[in-house]
C-alpha positions in Angstrom: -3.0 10.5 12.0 -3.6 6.6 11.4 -0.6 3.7 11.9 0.5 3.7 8.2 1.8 0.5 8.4 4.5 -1.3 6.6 6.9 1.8 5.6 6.7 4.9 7.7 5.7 6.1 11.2 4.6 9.9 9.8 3.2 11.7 7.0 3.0 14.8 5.2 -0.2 16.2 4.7 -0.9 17.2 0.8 -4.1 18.7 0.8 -7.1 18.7 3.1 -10.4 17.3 0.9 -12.6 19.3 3.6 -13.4 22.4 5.1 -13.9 23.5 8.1 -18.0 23.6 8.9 -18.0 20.3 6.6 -20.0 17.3 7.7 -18.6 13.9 6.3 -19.4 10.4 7.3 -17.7 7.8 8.8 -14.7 6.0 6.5 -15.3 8.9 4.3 -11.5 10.5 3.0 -10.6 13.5 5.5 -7.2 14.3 4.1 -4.7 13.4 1.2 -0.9 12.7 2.7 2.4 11.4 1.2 5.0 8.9 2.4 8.1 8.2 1.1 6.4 5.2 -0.5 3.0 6.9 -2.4 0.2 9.2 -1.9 -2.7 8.3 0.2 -6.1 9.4 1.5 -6.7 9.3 5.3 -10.1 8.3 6.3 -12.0 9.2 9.4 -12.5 7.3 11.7 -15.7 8.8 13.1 -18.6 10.7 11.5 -19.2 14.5 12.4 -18.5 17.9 11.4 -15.2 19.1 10.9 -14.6 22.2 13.4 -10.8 22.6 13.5 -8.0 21.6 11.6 -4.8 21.0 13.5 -2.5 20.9 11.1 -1.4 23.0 7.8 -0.8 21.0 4.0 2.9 20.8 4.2 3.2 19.8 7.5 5.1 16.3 8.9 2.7 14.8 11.4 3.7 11.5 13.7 1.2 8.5 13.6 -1.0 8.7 16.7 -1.2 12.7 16.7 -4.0 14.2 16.1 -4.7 16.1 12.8 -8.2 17.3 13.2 -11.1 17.7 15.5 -14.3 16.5 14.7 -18.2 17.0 16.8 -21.6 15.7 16.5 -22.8 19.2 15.7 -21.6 22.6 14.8 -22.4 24.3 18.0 -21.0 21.9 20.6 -18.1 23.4 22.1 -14.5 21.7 22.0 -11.0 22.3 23.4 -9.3 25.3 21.2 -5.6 24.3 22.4 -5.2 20.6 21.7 -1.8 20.5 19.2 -0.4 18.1 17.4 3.3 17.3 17.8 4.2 17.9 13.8 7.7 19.2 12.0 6.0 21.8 10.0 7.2 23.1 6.9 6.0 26.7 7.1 4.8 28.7 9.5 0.8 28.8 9.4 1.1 32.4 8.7 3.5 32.0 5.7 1.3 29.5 4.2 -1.8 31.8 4.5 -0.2 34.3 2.9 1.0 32.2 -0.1 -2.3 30.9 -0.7 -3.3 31.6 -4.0 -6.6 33.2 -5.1 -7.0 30.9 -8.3 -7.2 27.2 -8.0 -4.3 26.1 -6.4 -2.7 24.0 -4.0 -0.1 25.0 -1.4 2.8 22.1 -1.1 4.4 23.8 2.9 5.9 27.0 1.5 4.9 26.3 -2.4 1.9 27.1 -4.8 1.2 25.7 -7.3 -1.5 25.0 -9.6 -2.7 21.1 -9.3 -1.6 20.0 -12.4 1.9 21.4 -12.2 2.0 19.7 -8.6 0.8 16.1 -10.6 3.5 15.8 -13.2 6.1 17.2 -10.8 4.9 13.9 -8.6 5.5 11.8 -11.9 8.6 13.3 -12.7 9.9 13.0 -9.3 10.9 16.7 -9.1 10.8 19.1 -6.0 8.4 22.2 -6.4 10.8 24.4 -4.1 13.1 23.6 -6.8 10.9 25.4 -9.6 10.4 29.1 -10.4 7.3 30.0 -10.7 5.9 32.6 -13.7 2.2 32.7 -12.7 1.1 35.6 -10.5 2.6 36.5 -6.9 5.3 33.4 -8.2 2.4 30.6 -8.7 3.9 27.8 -10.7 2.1 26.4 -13.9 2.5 22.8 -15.9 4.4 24.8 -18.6 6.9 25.9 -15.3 7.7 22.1 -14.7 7.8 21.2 -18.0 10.8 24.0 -18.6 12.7 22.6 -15.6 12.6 19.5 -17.0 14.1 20.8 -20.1 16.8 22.2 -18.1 17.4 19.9 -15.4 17.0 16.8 -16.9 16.6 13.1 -15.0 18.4 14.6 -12.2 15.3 15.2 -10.0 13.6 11.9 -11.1 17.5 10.1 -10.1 17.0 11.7 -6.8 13.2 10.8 -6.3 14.2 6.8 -7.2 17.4 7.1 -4.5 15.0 8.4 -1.5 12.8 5.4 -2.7 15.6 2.5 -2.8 17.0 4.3 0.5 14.1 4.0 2.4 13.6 -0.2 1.3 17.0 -0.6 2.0 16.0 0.9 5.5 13.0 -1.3 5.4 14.7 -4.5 4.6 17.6 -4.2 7.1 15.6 -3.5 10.0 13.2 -6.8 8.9 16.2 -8.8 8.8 18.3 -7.6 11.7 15.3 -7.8 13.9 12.4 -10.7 12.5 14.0 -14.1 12.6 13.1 -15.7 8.9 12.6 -18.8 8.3 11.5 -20.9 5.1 9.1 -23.7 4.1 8.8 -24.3 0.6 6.1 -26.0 -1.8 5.3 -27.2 -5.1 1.5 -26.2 -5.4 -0.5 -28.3 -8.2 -1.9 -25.3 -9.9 -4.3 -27.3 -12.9 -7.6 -26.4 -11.1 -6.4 -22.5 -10.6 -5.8 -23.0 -14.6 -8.6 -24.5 -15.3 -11.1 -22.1 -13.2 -9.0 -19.1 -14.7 -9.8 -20.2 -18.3 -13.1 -20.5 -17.9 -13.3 -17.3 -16.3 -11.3 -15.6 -18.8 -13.6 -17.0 -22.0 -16.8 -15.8 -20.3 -15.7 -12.7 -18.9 -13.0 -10.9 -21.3 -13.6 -7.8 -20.0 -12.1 -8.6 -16.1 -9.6 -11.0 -16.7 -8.1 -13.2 -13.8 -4.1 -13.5 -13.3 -2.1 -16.3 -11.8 -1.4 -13.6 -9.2 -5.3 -13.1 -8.4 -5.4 -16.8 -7.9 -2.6 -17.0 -5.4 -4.1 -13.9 -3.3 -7.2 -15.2 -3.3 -6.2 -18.6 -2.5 -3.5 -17.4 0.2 -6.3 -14.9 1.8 -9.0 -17.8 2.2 -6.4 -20.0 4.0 -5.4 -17.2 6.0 -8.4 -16.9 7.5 -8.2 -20.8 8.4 -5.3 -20.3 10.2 -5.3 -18.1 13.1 -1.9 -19.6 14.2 -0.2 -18.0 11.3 -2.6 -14.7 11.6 -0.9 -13.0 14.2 1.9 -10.7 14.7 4.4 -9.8 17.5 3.9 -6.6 19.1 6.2 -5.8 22.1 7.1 -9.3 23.7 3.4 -10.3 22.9 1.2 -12.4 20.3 -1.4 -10.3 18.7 -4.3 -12.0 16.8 -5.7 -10.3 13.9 -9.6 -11.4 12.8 -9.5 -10.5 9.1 -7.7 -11.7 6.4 -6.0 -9.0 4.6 -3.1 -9.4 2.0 -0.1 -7.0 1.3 0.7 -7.4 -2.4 4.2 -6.6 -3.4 4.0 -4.1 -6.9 7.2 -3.2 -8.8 7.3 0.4 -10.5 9.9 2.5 -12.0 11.3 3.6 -8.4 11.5 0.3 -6.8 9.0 -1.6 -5.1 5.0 -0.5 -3.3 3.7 -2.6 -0.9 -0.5 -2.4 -1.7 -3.2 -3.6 1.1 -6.1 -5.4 0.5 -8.7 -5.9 2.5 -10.2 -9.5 2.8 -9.2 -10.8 -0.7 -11.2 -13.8 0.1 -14.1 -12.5 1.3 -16.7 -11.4 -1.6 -17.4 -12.5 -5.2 -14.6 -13.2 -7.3 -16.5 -10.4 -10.0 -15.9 -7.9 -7.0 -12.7 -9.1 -5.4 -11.1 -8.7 -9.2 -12.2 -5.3 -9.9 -10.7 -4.3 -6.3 -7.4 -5.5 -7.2 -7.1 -4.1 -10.5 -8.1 -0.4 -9.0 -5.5 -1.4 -6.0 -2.8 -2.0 -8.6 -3.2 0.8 -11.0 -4.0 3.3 -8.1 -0.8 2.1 -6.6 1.3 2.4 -10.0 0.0 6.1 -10.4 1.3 7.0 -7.2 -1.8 6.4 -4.9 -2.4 3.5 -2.0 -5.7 3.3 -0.5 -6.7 1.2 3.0 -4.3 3.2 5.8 -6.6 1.3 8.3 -6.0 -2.1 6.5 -3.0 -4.0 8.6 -2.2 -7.1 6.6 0.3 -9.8 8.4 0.7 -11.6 5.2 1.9 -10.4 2.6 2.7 -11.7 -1.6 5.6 -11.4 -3.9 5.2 -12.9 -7.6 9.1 -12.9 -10.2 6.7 -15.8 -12.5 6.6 -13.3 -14.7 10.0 -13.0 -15.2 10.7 -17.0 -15.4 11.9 -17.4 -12.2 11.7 -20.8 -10.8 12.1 -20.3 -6.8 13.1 -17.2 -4.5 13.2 -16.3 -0.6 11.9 -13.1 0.4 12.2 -10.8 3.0 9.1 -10.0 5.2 8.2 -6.1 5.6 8.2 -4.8 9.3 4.4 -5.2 10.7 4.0 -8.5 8.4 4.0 -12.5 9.9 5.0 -13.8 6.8 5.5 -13.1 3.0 4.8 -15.8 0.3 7.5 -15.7 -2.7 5.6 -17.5 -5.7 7.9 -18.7 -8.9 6.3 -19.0 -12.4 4.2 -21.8 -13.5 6.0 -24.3 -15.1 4.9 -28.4 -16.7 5.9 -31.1 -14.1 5.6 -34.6 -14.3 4.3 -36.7 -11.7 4.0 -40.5 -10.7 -0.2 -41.0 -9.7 -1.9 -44.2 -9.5 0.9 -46.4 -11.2 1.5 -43.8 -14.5 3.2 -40.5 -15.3 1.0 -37.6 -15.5 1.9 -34.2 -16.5 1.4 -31.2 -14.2 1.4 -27.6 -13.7 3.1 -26.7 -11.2 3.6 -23.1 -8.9 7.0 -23.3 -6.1 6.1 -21.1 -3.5 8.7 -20.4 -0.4 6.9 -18.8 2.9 9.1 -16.5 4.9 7.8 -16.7 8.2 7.9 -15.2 11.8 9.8 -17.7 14.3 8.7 -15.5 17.0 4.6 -15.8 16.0 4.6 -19.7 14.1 6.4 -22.7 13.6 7.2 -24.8 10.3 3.9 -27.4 11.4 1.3 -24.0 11.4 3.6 -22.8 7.6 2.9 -26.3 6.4 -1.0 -26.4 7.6 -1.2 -22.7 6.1 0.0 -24.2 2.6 -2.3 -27.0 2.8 -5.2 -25.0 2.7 -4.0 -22.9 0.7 -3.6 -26.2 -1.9 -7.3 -26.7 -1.2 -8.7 -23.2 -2.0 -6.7 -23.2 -5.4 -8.6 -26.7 -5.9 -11.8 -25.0 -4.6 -11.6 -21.7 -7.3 
């Protein structure tokens, strides 16, 4: 089980998307678990065949345990005993037993069919808290939808409370143990605007945002500032090689922190249509790139006109850049007033890992890839 990264230090397994006897390759998805964040698939980290699976769907497994074991070929022998250290739901034998012979997936102790286990997800309910009508006590879609009728928003409150409970838990232990502090910027944002119409007339069908600007912009200085691309990791400095960006999404619950990988690093055409499956994946439930460990990470309020804010950076991160909405500025420039557009960004950083010189050299470059679009 990989480091997931920003919010939790174990996951449960959902549903294993291979069998035993299976080959796969390299980076291809091994497993499907759940945080208290979003759903996710866990890649392996090695090609093979997959001999043994250590763990059941349902159970709780620590990062760093191991979930499966994987050999070059089907005959080469391997270590029966090796155990994960997991808080299981159900006993293996229960689960066996409850697995149902249509198409079904088992949640720990509960079956149900995959559609009824997908709007339960939406709906923030519990399956242990549905009866089930199908046969040997299956539940169906029609199951969940008749618990909603009778239960209400009570499951969906309860679903949005875990959520807020667990970024209050995020936010406290960022504060209580990162020392913040702030550097703020107006950035001159008229080339970004300019590049992002042009963009937008000739290609209407992948639109830029302000947001995809920023990212872009913040990922490419990123990766010109190694200073500011490192984390603290037990009393030392770790440097991190890529530039990878943790973009801050709100939803109905609360807040999703979404990985992407190199922002900066491939065509803009490519780079867009990444973020835009990141973001919708994300806002269905679903967060892809457990191996991708950004230290910087984005939050954009523009949207909702606000000028200038300070935010909080999530555990793992070096840094998180607040960005306010655009807004017209004028300026004194060669002896006149010229009118601007302007973007107020605040950088929470890491005291421990930079200082306000490496922030303001970060922000520079940052100024000259949003020139550079």
């Amino acid at each position: 089980m990989p480091d997931l990264g920003q919010t939790t230090s174990e996951a449960k397994i959902v549903s294993w998307l291979k069998a035993p006897g299976e080959k796969l390759a390299m980076g291809e998805p091994l497993l499907e678990v759940e945080t208290d964040k979003a759903t996710m698939d866990v890649e392996a980290f090695v090609g093979g065949f997959l001999r043994k699976r250590l763990a059941n769907e349902g159970d709780m497994v620590s990062a760093s345990n191991p979930v499966a074991i994987l050999t070059d070929t089907l005959d080469e022998e391997f270590d029966e005993d090796v155990k994960p250290k997991s808080k299981s739901a159900a006993p293996a034998a229960a689960a066996e037993s409850l697995q149902p012979t249509t198409s079904a997936s088992v949640s720990g102790n509960v079956a149900a069919v995959p559609a009824a286990r997908m709007l339960a997800k939406q709906l923030g309910i519990e399956l242990s808290t549905v009866r089930g009508t199908g046969p040997q006590g299956l539940i169906t879609k029609a199951d969940v939808e008749r618990s909603v009728s009778q239960t209400g928003k009570a499951a969906a409150t309860s679903h949005e409370s875990k959520a807020r409970e667990t970024m209050a838990a995020l936010t406290s232990r960022s504060k209580s143990t990162i020392p913040h502090f702030y550097v703020t910027l107006d950035l001159d944002m008229a080339a970004a605007e300019g590049w992002r119409a042009r963009w937008n007339q000739s290609h209407p069908e992948l639109k830029a945002s302000i947001n995809d600007c920023l990212v872009r912009a913040a990922s490419a200085a990123l990766a010109d500032s190694p200073r500011v691309n490192a984390r603290a990791s037990d009393g030392k400095v770790e440097q991190e090689s890529s530039a990878d960006v943790l973009v801050v999404v709100g939803v109905d619950s609360g807040l999703l922190l979404v990985p992407v990988a190199d922002p900066h690093a491939d065509a803009v055409e490519s780079f867009l249509q990444r973020m835009k499956a990141a973001l919708s994946s994300a806002k269905d439930g679903k967060i892809h790139g457990a191996k991708v460990t950004p230290l910087l990470a984005i939050s954009n309020l523009g949207m909702f006109g606000v000028k200038e804010f300070s935010a909080i950076i999530p555990p793992g991160c070096n840094g998180i850049l607040a960005a306010g909405a655009l807004r017209d500025q004028v300026v004194w420039r060669n002896g006149r007033a010229e009118p601007v557009s302007v973007c107020t960004v605040t950088m929470s950083a890491d005291h421990r890992t930079v200082d306000g010189i490496a922030v303001a050299q970060f922000l520079e470059r940052m100024q000259f890839h949003l020139n550079s679009l």
